[in-house]
DSSP file (Angstrom, degrees, kcal/mol; ACC not computed):
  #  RESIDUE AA STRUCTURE BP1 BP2  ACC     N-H-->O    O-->H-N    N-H-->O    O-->H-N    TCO  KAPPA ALPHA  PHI   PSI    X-CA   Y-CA   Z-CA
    1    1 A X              0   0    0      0, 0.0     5,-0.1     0, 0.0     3,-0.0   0.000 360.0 360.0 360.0 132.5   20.8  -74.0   19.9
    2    2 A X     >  -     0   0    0      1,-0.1     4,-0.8     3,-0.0     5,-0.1  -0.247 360.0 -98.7 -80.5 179.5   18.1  -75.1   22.6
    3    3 A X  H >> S+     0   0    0      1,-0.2     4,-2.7     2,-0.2     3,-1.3   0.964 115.9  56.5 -67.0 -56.3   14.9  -76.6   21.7
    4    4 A X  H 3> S+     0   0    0      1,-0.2     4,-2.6     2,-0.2    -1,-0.2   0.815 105.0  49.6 -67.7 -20.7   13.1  -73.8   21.9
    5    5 A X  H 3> S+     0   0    0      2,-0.3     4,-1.4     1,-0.2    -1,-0.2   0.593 104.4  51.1  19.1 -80.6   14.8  -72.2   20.0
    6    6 A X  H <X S+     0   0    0     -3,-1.3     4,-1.8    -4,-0.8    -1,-0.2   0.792 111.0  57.9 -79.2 -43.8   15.0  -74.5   17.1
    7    7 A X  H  X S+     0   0    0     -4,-2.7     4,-1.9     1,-0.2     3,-0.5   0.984  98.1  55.1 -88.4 -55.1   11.0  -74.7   17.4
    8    8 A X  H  X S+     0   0    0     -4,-2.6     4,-4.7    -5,-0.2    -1,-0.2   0.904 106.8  53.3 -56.2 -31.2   10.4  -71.1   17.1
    9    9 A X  H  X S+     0   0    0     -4,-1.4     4,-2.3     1,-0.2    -1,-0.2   0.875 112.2  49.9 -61.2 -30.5   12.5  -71.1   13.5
   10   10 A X  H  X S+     0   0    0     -4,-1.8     4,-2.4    -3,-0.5    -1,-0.2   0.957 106.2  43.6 -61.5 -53.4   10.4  -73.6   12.5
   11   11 A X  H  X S+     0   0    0     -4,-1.9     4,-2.0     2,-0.2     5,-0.4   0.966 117.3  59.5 -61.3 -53.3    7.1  -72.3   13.3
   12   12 A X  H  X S+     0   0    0     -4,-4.7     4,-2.2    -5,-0.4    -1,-0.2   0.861 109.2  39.0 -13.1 -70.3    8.9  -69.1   11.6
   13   13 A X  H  X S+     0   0    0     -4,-2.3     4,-0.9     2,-0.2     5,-0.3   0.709 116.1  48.2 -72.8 -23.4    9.5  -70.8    8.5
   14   14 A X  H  X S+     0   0    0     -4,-2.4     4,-2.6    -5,-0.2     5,-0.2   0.971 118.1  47.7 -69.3 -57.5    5.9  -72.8    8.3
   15   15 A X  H  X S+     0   0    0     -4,-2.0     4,-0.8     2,-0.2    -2,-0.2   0.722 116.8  40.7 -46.8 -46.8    4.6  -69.2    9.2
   16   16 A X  H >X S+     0   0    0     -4,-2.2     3,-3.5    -5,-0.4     4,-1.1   0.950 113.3  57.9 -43.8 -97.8    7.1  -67.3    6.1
   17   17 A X  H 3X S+     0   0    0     -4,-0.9     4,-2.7     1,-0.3    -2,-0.2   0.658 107.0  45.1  -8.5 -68.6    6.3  -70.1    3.9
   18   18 A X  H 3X S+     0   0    0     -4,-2.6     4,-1.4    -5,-0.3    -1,-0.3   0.677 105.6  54.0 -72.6 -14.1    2.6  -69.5    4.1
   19   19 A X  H <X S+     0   0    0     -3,-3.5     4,-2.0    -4,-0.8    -2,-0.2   0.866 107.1  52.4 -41.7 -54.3    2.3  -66.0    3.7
   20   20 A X  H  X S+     0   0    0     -4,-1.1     4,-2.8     1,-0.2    -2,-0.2   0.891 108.2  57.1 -66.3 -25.0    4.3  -66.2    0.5
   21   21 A X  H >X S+     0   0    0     -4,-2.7     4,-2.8     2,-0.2     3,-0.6   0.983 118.1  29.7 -54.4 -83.6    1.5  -69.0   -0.3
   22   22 A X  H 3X S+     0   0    0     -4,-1.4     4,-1.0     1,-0.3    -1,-0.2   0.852 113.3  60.2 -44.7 -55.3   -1.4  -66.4    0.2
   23   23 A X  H >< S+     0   0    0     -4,-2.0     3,-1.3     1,-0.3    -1,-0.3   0.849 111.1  41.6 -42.9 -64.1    0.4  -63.6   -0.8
   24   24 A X  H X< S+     0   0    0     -4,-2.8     3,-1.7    -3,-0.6    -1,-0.3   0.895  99.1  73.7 -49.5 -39.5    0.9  -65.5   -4.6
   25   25 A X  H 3< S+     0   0    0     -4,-2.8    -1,-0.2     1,-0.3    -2,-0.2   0.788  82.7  72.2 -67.8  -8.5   -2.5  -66.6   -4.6
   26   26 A X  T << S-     0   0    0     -3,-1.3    -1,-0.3    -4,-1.0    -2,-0.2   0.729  80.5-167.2 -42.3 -32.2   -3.3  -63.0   -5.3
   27   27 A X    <   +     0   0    0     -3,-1.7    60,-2.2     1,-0.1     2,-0.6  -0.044  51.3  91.1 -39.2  33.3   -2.1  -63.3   -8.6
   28   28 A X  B     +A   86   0A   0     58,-0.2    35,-0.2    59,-0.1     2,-0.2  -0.930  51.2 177.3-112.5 139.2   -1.9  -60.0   -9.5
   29   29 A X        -     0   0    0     56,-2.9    33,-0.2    -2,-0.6    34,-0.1  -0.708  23.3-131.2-157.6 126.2    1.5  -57.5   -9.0
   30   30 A X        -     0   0    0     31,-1.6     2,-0.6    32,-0.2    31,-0.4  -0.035  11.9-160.4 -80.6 135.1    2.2  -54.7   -9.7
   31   31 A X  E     -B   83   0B   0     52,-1.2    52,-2.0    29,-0.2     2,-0.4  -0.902  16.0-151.0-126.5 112.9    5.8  -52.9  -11.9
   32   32 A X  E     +B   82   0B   0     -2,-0.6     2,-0.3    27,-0.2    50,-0.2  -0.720  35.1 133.3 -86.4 132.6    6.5  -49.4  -11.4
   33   33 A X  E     -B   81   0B   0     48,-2.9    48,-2.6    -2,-0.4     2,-0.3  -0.914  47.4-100.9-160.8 168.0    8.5  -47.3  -14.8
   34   34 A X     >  -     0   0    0     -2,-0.3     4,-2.8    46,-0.2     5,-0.1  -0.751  26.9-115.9-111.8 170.2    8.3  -44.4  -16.7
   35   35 A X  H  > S+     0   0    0     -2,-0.3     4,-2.3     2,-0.2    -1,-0.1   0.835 110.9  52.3 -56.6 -47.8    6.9  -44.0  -20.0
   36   36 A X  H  > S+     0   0    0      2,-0.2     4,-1.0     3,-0.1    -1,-0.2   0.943 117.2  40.7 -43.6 -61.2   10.0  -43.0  -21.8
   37   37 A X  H >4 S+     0   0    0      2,-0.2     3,-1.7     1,-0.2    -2,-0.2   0.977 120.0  45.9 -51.8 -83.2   11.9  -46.0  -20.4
   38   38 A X  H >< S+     0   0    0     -4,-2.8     3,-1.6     1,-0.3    -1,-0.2   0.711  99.1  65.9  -9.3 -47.6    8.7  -48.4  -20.9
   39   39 A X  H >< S+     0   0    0     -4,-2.3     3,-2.6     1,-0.3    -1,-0.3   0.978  89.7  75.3 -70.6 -40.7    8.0  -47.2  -24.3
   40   40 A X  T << S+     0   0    0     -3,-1.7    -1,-0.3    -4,-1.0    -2,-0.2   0.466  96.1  49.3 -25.0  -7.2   11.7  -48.9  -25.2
   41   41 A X  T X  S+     0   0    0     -3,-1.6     3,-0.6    -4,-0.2    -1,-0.2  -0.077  77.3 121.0-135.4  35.5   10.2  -51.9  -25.1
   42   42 A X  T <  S+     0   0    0     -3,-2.6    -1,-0.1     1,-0.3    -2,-0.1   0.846  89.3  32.2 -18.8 -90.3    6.8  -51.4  -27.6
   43   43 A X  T 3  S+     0   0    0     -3,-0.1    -1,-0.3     2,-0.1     2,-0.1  -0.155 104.7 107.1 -99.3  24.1    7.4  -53.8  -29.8
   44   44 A X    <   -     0   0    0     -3,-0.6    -3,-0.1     1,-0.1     3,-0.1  -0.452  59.2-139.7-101.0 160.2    9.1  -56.0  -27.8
   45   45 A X  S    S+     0   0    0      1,-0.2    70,-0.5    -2,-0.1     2,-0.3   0.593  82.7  18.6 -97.7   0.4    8.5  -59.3  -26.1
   46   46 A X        -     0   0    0     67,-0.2     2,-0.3    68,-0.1    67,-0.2  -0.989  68.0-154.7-169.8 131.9    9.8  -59.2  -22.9
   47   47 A X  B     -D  112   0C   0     65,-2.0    65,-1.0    -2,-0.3     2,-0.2  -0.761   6.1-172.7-120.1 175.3   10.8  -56.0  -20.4
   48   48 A X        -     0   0    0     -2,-0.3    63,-0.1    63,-0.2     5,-0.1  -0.553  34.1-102.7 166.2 121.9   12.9  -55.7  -17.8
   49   49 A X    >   -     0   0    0     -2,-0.2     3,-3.2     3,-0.1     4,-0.1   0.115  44.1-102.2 -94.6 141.0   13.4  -52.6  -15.3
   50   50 A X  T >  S+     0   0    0      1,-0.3     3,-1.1     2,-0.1    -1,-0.0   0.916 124.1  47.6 -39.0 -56.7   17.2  -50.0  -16.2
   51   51 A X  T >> S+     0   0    0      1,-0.3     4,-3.6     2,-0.1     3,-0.7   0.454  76.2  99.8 -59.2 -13.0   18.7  -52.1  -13.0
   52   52 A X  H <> S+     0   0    0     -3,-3.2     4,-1.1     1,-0.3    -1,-0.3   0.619  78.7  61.1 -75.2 -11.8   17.9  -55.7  -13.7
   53   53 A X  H <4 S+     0   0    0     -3,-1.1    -1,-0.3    -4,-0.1    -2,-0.1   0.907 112.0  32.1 -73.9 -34.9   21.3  -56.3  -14.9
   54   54 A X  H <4 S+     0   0    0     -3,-0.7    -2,-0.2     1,-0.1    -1,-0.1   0.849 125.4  44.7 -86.7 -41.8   23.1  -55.5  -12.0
   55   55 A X  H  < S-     0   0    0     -4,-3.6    -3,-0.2     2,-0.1    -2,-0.1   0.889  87.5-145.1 -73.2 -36.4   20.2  -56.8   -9.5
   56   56 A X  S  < S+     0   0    0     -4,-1.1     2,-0.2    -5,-0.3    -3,-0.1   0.875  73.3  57.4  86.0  30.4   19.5  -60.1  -11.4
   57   57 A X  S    S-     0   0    0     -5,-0.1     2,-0.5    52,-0.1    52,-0.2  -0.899  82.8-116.1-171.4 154.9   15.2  -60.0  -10.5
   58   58 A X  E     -E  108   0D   0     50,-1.7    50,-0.9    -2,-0.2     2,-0.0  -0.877  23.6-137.8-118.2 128.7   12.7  -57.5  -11.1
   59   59 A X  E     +E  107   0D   0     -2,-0.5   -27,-0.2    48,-0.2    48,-0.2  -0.320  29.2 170.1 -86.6 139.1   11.2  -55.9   -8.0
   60   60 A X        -     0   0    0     46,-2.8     2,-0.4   -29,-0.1   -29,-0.2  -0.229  22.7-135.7-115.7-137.7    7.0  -55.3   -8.1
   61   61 A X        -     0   0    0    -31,-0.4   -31,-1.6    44,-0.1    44,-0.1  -0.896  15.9-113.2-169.7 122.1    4.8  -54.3   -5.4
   62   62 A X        -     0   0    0     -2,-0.4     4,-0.4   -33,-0.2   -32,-0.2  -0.141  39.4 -98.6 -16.4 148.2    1.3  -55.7   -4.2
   63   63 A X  S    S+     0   0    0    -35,-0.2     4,-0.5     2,-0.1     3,-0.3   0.782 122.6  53.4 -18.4 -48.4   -1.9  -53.6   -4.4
   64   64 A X  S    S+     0   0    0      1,-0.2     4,-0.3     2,-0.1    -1,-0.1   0.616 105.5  47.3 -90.6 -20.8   -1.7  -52.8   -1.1
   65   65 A X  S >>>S+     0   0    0      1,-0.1     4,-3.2     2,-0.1     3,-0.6   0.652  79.7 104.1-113.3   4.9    1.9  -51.4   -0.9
   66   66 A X  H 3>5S+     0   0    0     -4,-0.4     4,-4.0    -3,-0.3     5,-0.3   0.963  75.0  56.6 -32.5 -65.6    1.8  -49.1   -3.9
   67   67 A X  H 3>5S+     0   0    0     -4,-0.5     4,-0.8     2,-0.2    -1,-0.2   0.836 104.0  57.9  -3.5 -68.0    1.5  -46.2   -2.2
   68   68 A X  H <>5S+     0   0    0     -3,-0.6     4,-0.6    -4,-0.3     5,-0.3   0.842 111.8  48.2 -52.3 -55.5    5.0  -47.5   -0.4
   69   69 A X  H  X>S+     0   0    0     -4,-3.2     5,-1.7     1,-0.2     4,-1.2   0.917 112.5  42.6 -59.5 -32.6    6.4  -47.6   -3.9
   70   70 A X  H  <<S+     0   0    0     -4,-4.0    -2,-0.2    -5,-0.6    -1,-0.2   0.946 115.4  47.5 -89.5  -8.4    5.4  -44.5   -5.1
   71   71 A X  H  <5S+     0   0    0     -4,-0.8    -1,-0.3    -5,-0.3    -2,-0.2   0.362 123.1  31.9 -67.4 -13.2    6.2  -42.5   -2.0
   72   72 A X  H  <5S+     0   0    0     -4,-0.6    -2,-0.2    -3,-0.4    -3,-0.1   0.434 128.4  26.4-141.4 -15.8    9.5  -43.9   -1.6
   73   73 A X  T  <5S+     0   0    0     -4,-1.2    -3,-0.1    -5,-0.3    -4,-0.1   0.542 127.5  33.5-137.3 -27.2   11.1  -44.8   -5.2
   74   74 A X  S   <S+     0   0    0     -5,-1.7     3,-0.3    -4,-0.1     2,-0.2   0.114  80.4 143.4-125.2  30.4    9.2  -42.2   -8.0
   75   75 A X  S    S+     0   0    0      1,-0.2     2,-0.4    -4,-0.0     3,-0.1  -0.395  77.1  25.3 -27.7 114.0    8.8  -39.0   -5.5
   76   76 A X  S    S+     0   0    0      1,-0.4    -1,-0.2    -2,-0.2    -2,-0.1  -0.276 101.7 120.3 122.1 -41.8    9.3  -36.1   -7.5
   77   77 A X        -     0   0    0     -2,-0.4    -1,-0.4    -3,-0.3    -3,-0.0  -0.381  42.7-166.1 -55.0 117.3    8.1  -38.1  -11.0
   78   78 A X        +     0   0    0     -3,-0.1    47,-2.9    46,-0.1     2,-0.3   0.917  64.1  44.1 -61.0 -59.7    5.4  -36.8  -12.5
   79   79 A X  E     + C   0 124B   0     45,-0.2     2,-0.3    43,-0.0    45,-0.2  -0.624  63.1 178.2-102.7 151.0    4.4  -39.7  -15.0
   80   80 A X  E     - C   0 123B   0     43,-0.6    43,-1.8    -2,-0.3     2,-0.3  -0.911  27.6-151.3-142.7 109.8    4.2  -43.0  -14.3
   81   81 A X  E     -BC  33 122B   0    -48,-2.6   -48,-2.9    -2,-0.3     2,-0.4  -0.864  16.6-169.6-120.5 129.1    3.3  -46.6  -15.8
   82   82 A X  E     -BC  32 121B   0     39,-2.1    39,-2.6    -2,-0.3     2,-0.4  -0.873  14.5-145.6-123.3 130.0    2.1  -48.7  -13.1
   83   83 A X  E     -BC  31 120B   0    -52,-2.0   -52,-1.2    -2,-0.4     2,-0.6  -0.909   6.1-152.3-110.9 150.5    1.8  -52.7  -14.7
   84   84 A X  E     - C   0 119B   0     35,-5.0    35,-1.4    -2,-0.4     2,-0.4  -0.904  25.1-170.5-106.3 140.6   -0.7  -54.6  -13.4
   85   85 A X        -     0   0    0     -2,-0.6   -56,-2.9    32,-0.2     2,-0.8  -0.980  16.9-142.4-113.0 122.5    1.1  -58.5  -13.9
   86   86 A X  B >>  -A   28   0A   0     30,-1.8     3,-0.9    -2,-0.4     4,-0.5  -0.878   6.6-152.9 -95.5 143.0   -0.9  -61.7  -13.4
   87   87 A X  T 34 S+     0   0    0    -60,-2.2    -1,-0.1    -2,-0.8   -59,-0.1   0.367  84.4  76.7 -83.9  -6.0    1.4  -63.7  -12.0
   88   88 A X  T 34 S+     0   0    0    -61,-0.3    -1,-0.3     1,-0.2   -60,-0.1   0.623  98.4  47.1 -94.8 -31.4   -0.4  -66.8  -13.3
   89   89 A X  T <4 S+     0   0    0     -3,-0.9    -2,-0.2    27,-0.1    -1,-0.2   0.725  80.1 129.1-101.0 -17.4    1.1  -66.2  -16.8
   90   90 A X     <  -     0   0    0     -4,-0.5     4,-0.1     1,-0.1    22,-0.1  -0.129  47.9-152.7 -54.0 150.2    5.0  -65.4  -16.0
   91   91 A X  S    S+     0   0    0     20,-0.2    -1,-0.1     2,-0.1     2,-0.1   0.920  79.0  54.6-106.9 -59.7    7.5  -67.2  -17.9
   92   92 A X  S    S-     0   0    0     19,-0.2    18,-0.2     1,-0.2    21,-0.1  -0.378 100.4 -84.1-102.3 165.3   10.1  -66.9  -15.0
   93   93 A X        -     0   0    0     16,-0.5    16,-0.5    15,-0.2     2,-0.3   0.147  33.4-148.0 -58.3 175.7    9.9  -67.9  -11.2
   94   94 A X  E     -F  108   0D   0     14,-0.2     2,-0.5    15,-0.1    14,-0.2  -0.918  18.2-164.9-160.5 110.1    8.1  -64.9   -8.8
   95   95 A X  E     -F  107   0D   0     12,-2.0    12,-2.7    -2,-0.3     2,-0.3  -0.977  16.0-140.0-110.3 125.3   10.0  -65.3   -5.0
   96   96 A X  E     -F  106   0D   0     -2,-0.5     2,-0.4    10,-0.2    10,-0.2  -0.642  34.5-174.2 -38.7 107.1    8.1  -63.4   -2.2
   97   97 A X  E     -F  105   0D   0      8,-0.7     8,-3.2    -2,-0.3     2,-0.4  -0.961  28.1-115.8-132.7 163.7   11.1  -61.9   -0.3
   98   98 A X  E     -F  104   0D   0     -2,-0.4     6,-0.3     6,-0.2     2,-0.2  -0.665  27.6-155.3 -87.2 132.9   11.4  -60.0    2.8
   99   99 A X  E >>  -F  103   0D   0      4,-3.4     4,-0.6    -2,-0.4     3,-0.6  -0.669  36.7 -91.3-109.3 171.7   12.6  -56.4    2.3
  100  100 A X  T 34 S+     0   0    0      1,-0.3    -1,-0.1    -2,-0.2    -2,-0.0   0.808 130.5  60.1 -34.9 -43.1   14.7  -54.1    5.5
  101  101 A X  T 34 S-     0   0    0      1,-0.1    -1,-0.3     2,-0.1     3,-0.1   0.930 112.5-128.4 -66.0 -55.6   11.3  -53.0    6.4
  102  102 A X  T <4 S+     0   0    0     -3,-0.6     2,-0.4     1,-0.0    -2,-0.2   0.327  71.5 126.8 145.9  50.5   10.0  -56.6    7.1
  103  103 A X  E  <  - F   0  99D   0     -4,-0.6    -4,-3.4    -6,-0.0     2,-0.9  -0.927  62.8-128.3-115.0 158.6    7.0  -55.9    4.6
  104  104 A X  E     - F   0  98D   0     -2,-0.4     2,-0.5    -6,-0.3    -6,-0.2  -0.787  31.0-175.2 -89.2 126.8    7.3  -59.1    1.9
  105  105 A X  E     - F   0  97D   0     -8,-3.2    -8,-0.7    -2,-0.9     2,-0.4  -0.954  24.5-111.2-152.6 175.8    7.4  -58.4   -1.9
  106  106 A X  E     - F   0  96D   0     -2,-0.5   -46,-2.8   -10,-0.2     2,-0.2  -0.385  26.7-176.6 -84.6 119.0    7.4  -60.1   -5.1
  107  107 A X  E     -EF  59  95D   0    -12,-2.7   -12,-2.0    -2,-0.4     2,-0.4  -0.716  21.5-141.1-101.1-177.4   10.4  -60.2   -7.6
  108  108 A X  E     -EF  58  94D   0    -50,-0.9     2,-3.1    -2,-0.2   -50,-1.7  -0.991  12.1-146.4-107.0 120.4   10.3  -61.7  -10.8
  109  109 A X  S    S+     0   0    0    -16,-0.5   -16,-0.5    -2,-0.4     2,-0.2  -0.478  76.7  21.2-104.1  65.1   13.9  -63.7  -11.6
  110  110 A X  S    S-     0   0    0     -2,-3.1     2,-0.6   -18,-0.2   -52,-0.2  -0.871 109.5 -51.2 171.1-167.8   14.1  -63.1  -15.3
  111  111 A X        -     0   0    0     -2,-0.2   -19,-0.2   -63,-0.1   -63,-0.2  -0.716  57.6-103.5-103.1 155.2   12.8  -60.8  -17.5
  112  112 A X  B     -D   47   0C   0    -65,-1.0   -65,-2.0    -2,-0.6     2,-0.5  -0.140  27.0-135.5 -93.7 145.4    8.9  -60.0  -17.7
  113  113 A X    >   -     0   0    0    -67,-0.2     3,-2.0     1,-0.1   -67,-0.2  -0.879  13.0-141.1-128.1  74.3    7.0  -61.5  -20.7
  114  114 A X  G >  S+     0   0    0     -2,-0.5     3,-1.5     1,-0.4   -68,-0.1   0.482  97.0  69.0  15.9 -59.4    5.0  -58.9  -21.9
  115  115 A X  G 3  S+     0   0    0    -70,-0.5    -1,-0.4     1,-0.3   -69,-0.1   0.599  86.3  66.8 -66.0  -9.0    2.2  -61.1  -22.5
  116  116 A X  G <  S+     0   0    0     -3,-2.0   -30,-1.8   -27,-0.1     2,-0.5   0.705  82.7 101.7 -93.5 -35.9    1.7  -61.6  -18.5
  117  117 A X    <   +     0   0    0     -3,-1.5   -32,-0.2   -32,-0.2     3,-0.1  -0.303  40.1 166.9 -65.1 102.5    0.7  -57.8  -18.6
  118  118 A X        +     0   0    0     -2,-0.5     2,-0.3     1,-0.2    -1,-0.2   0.716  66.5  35.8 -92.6   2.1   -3.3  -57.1  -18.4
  119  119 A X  E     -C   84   0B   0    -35,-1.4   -35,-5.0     2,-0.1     2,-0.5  -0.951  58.2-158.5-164.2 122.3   -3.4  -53.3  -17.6
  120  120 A X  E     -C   83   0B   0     -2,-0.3     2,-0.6   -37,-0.2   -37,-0.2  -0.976  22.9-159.6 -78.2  88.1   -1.1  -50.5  -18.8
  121  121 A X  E     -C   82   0B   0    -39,-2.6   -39,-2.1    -2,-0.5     2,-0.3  -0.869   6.7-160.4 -71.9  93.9   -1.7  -47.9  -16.1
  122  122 A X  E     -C   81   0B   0     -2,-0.6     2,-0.6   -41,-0.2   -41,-0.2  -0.609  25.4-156.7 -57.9 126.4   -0.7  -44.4  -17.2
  123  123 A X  E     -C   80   0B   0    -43,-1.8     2,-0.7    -2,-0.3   -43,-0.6  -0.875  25.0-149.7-107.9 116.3   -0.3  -42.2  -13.8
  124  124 A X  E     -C   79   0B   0     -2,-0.6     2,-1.1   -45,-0.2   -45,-0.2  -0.551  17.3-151.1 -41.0  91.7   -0.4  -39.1  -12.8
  125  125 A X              0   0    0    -47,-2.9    -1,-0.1    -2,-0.7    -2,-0.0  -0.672 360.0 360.0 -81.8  97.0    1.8  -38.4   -9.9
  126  126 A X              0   0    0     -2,-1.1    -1,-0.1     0, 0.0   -48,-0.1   0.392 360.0 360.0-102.5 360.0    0.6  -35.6   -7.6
């Protein structure tokens, strides 16, 4: 590998690295489910999305790329429970990863501790 080279992965990675930085400091992110599924887990202490066994994280979404989720993963779903998470309160790590589109978002790698949830969003999907 030439130098330059090697210097642009670097600047890459200072440049990655600091996104995920800003990106956390939001601390709020967002977990899209339905109600049926959701309501499994009332009384419970800790959720965690039909898929999390086989994927091993649970994926959330920004403010800003909701939309992306709900256009692209609950199309056709009428109802919807958006959780608003502060990220300040999770019991397990929260990795900023890059996804095929090259937009960044936050899983959680364990399962979500209920108590980290400040807003139960019912939605309407139209």
């Amino acid at each position: 590998m030439n130098t330059r080279n090697a210097r642009f992965k670097v600047i890459k990675a200072i440049n990655k690295f600091f996104i995920n930085y800003f990106l956390i400091m939001e601390h709020i992110i967002y977990h899209f489910t339905t109600p049926d599924y959701f309501n499994l887990f009332k009384d419970k202490e800790y959720y965690y999305p039909q898929r999390y066994h086989e994927e091993g994280f649970i994926h959330n979404c920004f403010e800003r790329q909701q939309d992306h989720v709900r256009n692209n993963y609950f199309q056709g779903i009428k109802n919807i429970v958006i959780l608003k998470i502060d990220t300040r309160l999770l019991e397990h790590p929260l990795i900023i990863e890059e996804a095929k589109n090259g937009d960044s978002f936050p899983h959680i790698y364990g399962e979500l501790n209920l108590n980290a949830v400040v807003e139960k969003i019912d939605f309407l999907n139209e």
